[in-house]
TORMAR-854123 format. One record per residue (C-alpha): residue number from 1; residue in one letter; x, y, z. Coordinates in nm, 3 decimals. Example, Ala and Ser with C-alpha at 12.3 -4.5 7.8 and 13.67 -1.06 7.14 Angstrom:
+-----+----+---------+---------+---------+
!   i ! aa !       u !       v !       w !
+-----+----+---------+---------+---------+
!   1 !  a !   1.230 !  -0.450 !   0.780 !
!   2 !  s !   1.367 !  -0.106 !   0.714 !
+-----+----+---------+---------+---------+
This chain:
+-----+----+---------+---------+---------+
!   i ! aa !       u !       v !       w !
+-----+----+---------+---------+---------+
!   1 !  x !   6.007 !   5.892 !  12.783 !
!   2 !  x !   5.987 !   6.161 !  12.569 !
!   3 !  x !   5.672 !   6.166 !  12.268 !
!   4 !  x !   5.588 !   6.363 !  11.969 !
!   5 !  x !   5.239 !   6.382 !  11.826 !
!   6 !  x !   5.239 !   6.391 !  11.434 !
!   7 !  x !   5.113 !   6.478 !  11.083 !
!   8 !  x !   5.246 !   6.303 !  10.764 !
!   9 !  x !   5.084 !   6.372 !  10.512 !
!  10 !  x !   4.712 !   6.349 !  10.584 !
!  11 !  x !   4.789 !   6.044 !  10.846 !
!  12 !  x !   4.855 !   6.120 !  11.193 !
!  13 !  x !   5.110 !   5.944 !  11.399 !
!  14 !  x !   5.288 !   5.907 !  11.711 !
!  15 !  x !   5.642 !   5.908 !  11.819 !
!  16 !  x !   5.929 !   5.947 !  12.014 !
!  17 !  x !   6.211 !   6.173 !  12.084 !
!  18 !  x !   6.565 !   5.920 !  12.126 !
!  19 !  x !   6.914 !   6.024 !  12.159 !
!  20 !  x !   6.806 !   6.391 !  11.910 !
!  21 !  x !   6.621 !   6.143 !  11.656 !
!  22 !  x !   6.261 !   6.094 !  11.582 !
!  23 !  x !   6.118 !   5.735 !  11.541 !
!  24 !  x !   5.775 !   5.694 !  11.493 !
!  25 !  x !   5.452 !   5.533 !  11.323 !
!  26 !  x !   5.196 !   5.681 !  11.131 !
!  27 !  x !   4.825 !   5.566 !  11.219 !
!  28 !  x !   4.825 !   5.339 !  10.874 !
!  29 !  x !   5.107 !   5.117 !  10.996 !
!  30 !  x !   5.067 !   4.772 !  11.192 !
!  31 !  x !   5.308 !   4.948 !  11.509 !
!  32 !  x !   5.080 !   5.250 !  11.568 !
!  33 !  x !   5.018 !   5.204 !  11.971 !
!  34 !  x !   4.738 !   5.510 !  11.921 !
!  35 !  x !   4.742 !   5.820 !  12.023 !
!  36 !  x !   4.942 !   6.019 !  12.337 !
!  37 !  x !   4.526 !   6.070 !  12.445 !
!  38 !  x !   4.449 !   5.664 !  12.390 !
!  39 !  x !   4.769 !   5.602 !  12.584 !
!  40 !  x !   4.688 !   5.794 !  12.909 !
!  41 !  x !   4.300 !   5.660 !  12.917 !
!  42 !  x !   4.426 !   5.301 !  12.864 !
!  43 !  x !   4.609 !   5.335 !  13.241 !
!  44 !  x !   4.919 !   5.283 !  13.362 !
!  45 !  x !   5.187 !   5.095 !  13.188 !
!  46 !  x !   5.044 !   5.183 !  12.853 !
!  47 !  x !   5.296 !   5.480 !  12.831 !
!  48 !  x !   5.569 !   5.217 !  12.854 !
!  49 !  x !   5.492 !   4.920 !  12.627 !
!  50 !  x !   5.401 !   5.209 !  12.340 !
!  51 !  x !   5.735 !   5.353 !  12.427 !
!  52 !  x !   5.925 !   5.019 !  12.402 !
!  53 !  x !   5.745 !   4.943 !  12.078 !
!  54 !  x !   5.800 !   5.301 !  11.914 !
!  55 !  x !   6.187 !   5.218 !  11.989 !
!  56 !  x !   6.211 !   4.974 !  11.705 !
!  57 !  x !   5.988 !   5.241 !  11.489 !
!  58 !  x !   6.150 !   5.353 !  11.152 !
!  59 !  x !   6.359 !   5.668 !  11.161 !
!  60 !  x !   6.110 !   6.006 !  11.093 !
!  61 !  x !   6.248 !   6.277 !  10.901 !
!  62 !  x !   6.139 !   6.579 !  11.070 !
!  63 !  x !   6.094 !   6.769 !  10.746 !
!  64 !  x !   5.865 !   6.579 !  10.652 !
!  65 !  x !   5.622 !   6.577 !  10.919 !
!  66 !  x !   5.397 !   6.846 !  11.063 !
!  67 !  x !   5.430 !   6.882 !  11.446 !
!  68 !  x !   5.069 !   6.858 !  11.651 !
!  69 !  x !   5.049 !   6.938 !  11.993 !
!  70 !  x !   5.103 !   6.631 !  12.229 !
!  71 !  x !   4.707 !   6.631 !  12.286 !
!  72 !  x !   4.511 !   6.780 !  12.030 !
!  73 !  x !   4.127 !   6.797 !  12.229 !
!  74 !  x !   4.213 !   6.749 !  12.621 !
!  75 !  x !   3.858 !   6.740 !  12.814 !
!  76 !  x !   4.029 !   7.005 !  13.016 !
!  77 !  x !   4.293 !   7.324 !  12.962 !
!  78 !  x !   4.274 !   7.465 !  13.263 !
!  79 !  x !   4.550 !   7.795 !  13.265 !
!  80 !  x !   4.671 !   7.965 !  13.575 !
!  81 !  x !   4.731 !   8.356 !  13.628 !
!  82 !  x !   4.949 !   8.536 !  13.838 !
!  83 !  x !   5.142 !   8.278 !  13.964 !
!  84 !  x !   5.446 !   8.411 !  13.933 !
!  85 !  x !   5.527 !   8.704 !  14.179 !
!  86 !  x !   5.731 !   8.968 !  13.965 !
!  87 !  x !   5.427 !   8.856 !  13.661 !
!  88 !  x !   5.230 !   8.986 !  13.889 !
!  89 !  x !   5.393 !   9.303 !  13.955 !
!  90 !  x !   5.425 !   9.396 !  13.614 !
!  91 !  x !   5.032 !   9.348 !  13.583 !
!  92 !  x !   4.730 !   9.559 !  13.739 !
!  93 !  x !   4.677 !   9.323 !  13.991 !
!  94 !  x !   4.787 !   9.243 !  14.374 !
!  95 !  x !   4.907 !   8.880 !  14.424 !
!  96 !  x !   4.609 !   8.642 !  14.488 !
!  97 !  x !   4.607 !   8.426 !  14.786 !
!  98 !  x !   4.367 !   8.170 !  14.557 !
!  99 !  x !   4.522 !   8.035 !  14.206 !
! 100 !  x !   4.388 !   8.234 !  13.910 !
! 101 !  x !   4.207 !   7.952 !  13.745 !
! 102 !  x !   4.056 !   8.000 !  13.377 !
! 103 !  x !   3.966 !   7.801 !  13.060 !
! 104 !  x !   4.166 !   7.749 !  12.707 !
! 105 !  x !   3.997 !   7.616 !  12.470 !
! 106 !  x !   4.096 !   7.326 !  12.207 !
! 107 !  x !   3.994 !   7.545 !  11.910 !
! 108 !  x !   4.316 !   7.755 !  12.015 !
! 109 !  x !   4.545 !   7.497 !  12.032 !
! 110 !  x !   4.863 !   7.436 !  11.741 !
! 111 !  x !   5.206 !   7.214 !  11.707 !
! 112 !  x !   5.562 !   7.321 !  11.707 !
! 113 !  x !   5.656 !   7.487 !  11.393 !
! 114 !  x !   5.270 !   7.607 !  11.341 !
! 115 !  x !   5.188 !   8.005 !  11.272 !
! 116 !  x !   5.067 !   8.201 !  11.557 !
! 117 !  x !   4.810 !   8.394 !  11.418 !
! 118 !  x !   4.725 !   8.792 !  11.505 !
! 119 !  x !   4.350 !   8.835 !  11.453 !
! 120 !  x !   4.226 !   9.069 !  11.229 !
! 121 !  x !   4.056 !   9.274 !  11.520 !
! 122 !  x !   4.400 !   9.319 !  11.731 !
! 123 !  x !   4.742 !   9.425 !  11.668 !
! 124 !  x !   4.800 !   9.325 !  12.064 !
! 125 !  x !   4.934 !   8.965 !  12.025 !
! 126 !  x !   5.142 !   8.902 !  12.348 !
! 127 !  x !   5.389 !   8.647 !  12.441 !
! 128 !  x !   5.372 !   8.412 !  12.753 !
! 129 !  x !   5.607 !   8.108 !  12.759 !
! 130 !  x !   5.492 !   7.874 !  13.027 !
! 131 !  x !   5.487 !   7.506 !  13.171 !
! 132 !  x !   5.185 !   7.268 !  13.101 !
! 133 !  x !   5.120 !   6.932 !  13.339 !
! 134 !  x !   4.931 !   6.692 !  13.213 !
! 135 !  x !   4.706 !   6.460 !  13.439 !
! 136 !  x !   4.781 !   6.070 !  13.358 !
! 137 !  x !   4.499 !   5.954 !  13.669 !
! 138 !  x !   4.221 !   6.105 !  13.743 !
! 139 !  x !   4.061 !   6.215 !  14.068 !
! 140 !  x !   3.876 !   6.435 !  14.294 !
! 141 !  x !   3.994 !   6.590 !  14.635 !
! 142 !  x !   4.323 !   6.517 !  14.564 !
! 143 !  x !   4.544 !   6.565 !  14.817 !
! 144 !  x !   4.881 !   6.801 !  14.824 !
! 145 !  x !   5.081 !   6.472 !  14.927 !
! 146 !  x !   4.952 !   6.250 !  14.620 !
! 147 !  x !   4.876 !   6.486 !  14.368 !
! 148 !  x !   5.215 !   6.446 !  14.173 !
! 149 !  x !   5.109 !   6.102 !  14.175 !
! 150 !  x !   4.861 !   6.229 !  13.958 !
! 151 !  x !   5.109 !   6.381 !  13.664 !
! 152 !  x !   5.169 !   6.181 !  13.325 !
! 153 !  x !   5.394 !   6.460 !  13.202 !
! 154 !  x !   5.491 !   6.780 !  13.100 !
! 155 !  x !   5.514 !   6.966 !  12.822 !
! 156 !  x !   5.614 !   7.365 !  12.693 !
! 157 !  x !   5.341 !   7.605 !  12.653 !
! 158 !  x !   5.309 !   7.965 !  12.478 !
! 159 !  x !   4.988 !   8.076 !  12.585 !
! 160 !  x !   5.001 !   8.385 !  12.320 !
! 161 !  x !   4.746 !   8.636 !  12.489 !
! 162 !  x !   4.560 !   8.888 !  12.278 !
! 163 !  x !   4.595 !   9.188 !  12.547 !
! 164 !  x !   4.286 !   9.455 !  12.470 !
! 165 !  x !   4.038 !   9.167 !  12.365 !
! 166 !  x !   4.146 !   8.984 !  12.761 !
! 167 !  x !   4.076 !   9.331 !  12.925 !
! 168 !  x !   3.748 !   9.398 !  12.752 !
! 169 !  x !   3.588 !   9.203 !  13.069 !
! 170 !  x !   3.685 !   9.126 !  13.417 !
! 171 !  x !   3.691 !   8.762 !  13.316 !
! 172 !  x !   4.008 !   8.704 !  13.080 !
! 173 !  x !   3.890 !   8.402 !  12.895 !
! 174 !  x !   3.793 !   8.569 !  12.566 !
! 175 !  x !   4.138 !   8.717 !  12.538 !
! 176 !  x !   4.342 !   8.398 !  12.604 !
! 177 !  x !   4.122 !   8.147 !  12.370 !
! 178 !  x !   4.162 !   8.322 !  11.976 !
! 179 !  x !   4.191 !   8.044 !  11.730 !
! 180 !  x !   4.547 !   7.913 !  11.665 !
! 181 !  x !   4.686 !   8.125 !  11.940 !
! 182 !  x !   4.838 !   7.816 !  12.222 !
! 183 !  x !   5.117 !   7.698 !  12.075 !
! 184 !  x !   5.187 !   7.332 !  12.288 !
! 185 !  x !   5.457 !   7.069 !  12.249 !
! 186 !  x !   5.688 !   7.005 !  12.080 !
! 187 !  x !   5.727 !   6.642 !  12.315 !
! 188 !  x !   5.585 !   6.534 !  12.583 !
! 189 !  x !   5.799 !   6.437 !  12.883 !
! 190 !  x !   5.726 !   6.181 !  13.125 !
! 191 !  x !   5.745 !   6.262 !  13.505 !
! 192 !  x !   5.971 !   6.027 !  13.593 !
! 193 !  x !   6.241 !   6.271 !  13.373 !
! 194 !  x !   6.238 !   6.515 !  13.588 !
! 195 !  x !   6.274 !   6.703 !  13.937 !
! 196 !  x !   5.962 !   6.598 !  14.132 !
! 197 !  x !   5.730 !   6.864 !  14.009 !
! 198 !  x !   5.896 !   6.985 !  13.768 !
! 199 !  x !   6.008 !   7.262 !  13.995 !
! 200 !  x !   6.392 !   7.424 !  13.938 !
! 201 !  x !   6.376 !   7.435 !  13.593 !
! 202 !  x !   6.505 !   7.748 !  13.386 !
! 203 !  x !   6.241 !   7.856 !  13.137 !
! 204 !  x !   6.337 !   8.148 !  12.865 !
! 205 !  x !   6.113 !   8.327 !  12.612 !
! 206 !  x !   6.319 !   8.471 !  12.295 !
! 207 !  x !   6.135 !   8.707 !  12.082 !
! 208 !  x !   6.378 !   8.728 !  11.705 !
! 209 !  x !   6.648 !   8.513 !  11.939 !
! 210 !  x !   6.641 !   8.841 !  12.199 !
! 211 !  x !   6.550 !   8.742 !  12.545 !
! 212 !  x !   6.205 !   8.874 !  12.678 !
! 213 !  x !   6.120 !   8.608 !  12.973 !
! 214 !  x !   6.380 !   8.470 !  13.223 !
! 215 !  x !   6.233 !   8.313 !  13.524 !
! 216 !  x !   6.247 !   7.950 !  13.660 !
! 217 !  x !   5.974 !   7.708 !  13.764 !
! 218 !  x !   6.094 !   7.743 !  14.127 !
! 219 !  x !   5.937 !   8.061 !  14.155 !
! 220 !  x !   5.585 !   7.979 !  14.114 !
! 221 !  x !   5.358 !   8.100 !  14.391 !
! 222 !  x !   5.156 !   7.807 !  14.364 !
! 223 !  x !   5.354 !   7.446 !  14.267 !
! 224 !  x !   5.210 !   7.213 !  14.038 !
! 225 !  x !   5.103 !   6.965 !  14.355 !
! 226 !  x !   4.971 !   7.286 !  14.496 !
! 227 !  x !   4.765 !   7.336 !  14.196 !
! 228 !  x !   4.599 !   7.006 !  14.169 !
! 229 !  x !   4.467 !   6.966 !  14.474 !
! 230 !  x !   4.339 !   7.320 !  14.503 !
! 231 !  x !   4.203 !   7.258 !  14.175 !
! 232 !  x !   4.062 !   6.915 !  14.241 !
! 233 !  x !   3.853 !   7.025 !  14.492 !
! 234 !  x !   3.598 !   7.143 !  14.273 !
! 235 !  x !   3.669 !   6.982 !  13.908 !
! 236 !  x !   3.701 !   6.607 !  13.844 !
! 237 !  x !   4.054 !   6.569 !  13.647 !
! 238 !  x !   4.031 !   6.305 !  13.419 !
! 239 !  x !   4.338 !   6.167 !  13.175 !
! 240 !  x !   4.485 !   6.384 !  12.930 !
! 241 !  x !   4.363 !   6.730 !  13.100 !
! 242 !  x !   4.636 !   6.983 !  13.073 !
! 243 !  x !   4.710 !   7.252 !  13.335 !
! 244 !  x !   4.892 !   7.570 !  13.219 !
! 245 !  x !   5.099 !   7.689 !  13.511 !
! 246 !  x !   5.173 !   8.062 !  13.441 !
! 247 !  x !   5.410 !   8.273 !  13.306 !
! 248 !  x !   5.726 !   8.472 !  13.458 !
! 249 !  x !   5.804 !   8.871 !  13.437 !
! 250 !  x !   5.862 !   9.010 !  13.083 !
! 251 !  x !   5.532 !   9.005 !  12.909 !
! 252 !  x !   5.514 !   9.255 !  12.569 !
! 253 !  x !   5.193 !   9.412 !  12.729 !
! 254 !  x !   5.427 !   9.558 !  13.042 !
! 255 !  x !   5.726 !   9.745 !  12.856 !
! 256 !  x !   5.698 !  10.079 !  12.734 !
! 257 !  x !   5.668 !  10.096 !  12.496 !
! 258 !  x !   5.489 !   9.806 !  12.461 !
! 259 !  x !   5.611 !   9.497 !  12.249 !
! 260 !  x !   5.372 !   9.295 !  12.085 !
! 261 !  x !   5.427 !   8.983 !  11.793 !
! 262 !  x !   5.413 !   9.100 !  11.442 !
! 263 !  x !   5.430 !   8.903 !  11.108 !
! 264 !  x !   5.743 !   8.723 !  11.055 !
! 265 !  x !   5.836 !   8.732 !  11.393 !
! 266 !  x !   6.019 !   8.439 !  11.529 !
! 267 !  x !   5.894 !   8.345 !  11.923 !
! 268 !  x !   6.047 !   8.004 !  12.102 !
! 269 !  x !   6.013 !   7.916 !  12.437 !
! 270 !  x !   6.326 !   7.651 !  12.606 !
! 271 !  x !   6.210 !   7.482 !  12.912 !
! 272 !  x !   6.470 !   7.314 !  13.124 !
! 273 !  x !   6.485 !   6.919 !  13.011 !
! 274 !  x !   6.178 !   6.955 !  12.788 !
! 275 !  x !   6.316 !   7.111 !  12.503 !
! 276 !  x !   6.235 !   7.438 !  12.268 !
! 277 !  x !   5.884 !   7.527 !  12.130 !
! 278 !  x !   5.945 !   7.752 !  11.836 !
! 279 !  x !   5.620 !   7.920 !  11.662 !
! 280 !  x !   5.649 !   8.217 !  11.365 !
! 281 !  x !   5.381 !   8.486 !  11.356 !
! 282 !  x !   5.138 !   8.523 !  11.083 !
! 283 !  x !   4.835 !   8.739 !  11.024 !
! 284 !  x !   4.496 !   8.570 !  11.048 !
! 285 !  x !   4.427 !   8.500 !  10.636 !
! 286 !  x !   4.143 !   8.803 !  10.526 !
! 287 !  x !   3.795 !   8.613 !  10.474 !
! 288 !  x !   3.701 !   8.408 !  10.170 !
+-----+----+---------+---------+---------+
């Protein structure tokens, strides 16, 4: 199953992605199941009877909607560093033996086809193309062996980083949560679509269509099963939290010279059997 949150007009709306076409309701029509966030709280087998009814949906045209990411407040964005070994030797940093856990905020999320923005206090705006879980149940102590049980979906992440404002402190939060900087979506992707995990899938950054991130999700030092139950030990996941798994080699901040996102630049991410996230970059608009 494969959904799309949405914007038409000033109505938002939820669809789905079937055989390349978009079917959908807005939130005004007598079809609208609710939200991709309603869905996951109302438990299992809610996914499927809004799917079933979304297949007799009319026909979207995708030029006349706005994307929104697939959740647009999770409880939880919870974003992983370092957890991909030749990231990690492009960065500062030795490889941690303990996941690199730390917090994105809602405030920073947009849709597919959104601006990026660059702050005005930073010409440093960095790419990071990654893979996002999102937690259908809930839980504590999850174990290793269950915790895929766990997954609703996934979805494509570019977890744009603004590089001097994240080294400012030891703790990189303030650097990875600038307004209108996590570009998420464009669909979700139910579990049951793909490798257990979500591990062996190819995942490419292009920066103007050039190539600037190859890796696969294979290579992460810490799996997605790994990752909840590590995580679990100390956070309650609930529905609809979103875990940001890391990004491969390649980062802007790493070259020499370095590359950073300007204006006008054009930055997609393709994930393996969940699609393409494509975002331009703008400049934060000057104060009213």
């Amino acid at each position: 199953m494969r959904f799309v949150q949405f914007e038409e007009g000033s109505l938002k709306g939820l669809g789905i992605e079937q055989a390349g076409m978009l079917r959908g309701f807005n939130e005004n029509e007598a079809g609208y199941p609710g939200s991709l966030h309603d869905l996951l709280m109302a438990g299992e087998g809610a996914l499927k009877a809004a799917h079933d009814r979304l297949s007799d949906a009319r026909l979207l045209d995708p030029s006349n909607i706005r994307f929104l990411p697939p959740l647009e407040r999770p409880g939880k964005i919870v974003c992983v560093g370092l957890n991909y070994a030749d990231h990690t030797k492009e960065s500062p940093y030795e490889q941690p033996s303990y996941p690199t856990f730390f917090p994105r905020f809602a405030t920073s999320l947009i849709g597919h086809g959104q601006p990026i923005l660059r702050p005005r206090v930073s010409e440093q705006l960095d790419f990071e193309g990654e893979l996002a879980v999102v937690i259908g149940t809930g839980g504590r102590h999850i174990t290793r062996e269950r915790a895929l049980e766990h997954v609703a979906g996934y979805a494509i992440f570019n977890e744009a980083s603004i590089r001097d404002y994240q080294f400012k402190s030891p703790q990189w939060t303030i650097g990875k949560n600038f307004d209108a900087t996590g570009a998420f979506g464009p669909t979700f992707v139910s579990a049951d679509e793909l490798p257990a995990g979500a591990s062996g899938l190819n995942l490419v950054t292009r920066l103007n269509g050039a190539v600037v991130q190859q890796g696969n999700t294979a290579d992460m030092v810490f799996g997605v099963a790994e990752l909840i139950a590590i995580l679990s030990e100390a956070v309650t996941l609930e529905p609809g939290d979103v875990i940001v798994t890391g990004t491969p080699a390649g980062i802007g901040w790493a070259r020499r010279p370095p590359l950073f996102m300007q204006p006008g630049d054009l930055c997609t991410v393709e994930i393996e059997g969940l699609g393409t996230l494509s975002n331009l970059i703008a400049d934060e608009p000057p104060a009213a």
